[in-house]
C-alpha positions in Angstrom: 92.4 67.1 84.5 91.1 70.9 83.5 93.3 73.2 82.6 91.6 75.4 85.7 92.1 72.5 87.9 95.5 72.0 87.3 95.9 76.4 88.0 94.3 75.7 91.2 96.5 73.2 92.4 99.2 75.0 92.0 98.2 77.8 93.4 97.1 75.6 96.3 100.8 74.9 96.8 102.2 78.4 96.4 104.2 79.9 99.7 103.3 83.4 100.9 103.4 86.6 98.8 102.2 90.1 99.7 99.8 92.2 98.2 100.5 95.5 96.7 104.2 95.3 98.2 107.1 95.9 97.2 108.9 92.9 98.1 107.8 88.8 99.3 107.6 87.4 102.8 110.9 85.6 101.2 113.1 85.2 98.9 110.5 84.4 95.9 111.0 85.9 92.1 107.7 88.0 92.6 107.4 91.1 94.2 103.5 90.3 94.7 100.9 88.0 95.5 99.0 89.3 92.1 102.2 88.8 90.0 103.0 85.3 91.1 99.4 84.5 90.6 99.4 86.1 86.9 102.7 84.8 86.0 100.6 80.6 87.3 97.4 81.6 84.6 100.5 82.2 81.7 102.5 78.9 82.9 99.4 77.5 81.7 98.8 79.0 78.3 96.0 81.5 79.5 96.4 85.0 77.5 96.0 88.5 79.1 93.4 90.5 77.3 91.0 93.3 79.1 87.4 94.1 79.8 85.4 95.2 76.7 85.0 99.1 76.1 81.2 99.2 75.6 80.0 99.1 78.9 80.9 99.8 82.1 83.6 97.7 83.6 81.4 97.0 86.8 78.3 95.9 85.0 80.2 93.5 82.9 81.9 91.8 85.8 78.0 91.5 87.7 76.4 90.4 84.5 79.0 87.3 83.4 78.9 86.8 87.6 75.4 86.1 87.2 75.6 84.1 84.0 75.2 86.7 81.3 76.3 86.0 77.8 80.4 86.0 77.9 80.9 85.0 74.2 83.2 88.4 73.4 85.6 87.5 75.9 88.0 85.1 74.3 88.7 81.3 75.5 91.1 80.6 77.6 92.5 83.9 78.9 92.2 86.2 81.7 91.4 89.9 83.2 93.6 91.2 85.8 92.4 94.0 88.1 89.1 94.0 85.8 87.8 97.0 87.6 90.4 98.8 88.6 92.9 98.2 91.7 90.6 98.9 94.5 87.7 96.7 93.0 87.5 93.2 93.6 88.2 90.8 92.0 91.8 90.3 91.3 91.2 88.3 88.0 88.4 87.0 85.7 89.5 84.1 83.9 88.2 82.1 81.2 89.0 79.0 80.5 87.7 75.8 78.4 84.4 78.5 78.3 83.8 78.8 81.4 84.6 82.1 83.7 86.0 82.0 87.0 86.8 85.0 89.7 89.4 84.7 91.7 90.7 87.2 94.6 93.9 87.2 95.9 94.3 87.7 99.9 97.3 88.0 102.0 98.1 88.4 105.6 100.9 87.9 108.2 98.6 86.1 110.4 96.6 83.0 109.8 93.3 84.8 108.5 92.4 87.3 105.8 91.1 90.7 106.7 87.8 91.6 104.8 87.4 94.9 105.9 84.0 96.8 104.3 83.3 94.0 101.7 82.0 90.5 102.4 83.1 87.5 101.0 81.0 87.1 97.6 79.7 83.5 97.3 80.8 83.1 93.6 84.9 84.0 94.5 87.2 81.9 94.5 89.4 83.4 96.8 93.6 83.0 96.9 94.7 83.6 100.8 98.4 83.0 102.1 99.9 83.7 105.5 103.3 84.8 106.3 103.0 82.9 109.6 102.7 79.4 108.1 104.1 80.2 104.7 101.3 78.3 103.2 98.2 79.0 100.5 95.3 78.0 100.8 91.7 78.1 98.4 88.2 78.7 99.4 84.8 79.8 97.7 83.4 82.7 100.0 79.9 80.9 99.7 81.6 78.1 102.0 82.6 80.4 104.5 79.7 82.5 104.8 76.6 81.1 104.7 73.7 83.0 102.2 71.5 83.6 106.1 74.7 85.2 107.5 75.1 87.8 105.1 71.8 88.4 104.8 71.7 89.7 108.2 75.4 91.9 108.1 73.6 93.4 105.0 70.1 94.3 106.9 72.0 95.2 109.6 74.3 98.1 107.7 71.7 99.2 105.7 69.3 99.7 109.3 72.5 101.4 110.9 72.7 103.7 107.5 68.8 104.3 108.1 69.9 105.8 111.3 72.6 107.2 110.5 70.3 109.6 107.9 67.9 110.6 110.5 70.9 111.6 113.1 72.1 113.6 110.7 69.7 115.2 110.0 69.1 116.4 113.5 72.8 117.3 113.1 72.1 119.9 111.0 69.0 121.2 112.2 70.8 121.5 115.6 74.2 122.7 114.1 74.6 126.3 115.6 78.3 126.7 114.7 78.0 126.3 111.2 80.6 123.4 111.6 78.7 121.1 109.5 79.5 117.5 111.5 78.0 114.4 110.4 78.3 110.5 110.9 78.8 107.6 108.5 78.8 104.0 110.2 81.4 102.6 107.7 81.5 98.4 107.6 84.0 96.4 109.4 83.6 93.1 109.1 86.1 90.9 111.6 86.1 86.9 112.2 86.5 86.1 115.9 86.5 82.9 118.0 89.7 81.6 118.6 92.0 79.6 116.4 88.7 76.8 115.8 87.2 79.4 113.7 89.5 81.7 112.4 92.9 79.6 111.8 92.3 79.3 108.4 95.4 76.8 107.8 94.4 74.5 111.2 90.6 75.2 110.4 88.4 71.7 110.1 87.3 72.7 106.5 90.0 73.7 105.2 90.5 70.3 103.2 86.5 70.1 102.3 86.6 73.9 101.4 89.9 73.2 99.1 88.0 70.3 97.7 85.0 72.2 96.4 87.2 74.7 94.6 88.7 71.9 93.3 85.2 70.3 92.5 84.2 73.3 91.0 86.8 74.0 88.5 87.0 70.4 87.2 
């Protein structure tokens, strides 16, 4: 068994944590999802390092994403918060030379919220639940499908279009000197009923554990 697999798997048995608080869903020795996570990657022997200084934090997470040269990042260790706390993803870690992403999500109910950002294909994302105390692992490319975000993204950037040329008129028309404008900001939601959105009684959720498992083996 990998290393990575054998993370996974326990991660895959965790019980619920929550993000950026200050205290568990229970009584757990972590205060955070993140922590309990990190404190998994040291059980097994992976060292905390950080991003390299001579480029911008951002372009070296897309650039190993898409398969650049990761040689100065050393074996068998890990990132957290690589770009900062409000920039996914959680953790980039490295191990037996490969690089994996992974994002932690929590949630009282039984799905994650998203919000403005889509799942990204290459993620392997962490989610617990309050409600069913449980963890479960998923790669966003098995939940959203390349044709579906495709058309969220043509369908933002058309609403951004518009949102230029209202504006515009906004100004033109703006006899107050008040100075209002609009922004259509992102919001992406799952909906459906328990058959779609359950993600602990979902009919994938074995298959879609499986191919993170596949994946880091």
């Amino acid at each position: 068994m990998s290393n990575m697999l054998a993370i996974m798997k326990d991660i895959q048995r965790m019980p619920y944590y929550q993000n950026y608080a200050a205290s568990s869903g229970n009584v757990h020795n972590e205060a955070k999802h993140e922590d309990a996570v990190q404190d998994l990657l040291v059980k097994h022997h992976l060292v905390e390092t950080s991003m390299p200084t001579h480029a911008p934090k951002t372009g070296l997470r897309d650039l190993w994403l898409d398969g650049g040269d990761h040689s100065e990042l050393p074996d068998n260790s890990f990132i957290p918060q690589p770009c900062g706390t409000h920039k996914s993803p959680d953790f980039i870690v490295k191990s037996e030379g490969k690089l994996y992403y992974l994002e932690c999500k929590s949630a009282q109910g039984v799905y994650p919220i998203y919000n403005s950002g889509l799942p990204n294909p290459k993620y392997i994302y962490i989610f617990c639940s309050d409600k069913t105390d449980e963890t479960t692992v998923y790669r966003g490319q098995d939940i959203l499908s390349c044709e579906q975000g495709k058309m969220l993204r043509e369908h933002l950037e058309k609403a951004r279009k518009a949102d230029e040329e209202l504006n515009q008129k906004l100004r033109e028309s703006d006899e107050f000197k008040r100075g209002f404008q609009f922004y259509t900001r992102a919001m992406y939601n799952q909906m459906g009923g328990k058959d779609y959105v359950d993600y602990f009684l979902h009919s994938m959720r074995t298959a879609c554990e499986q191919k993170v498992f596949d994946y880091v083996s």
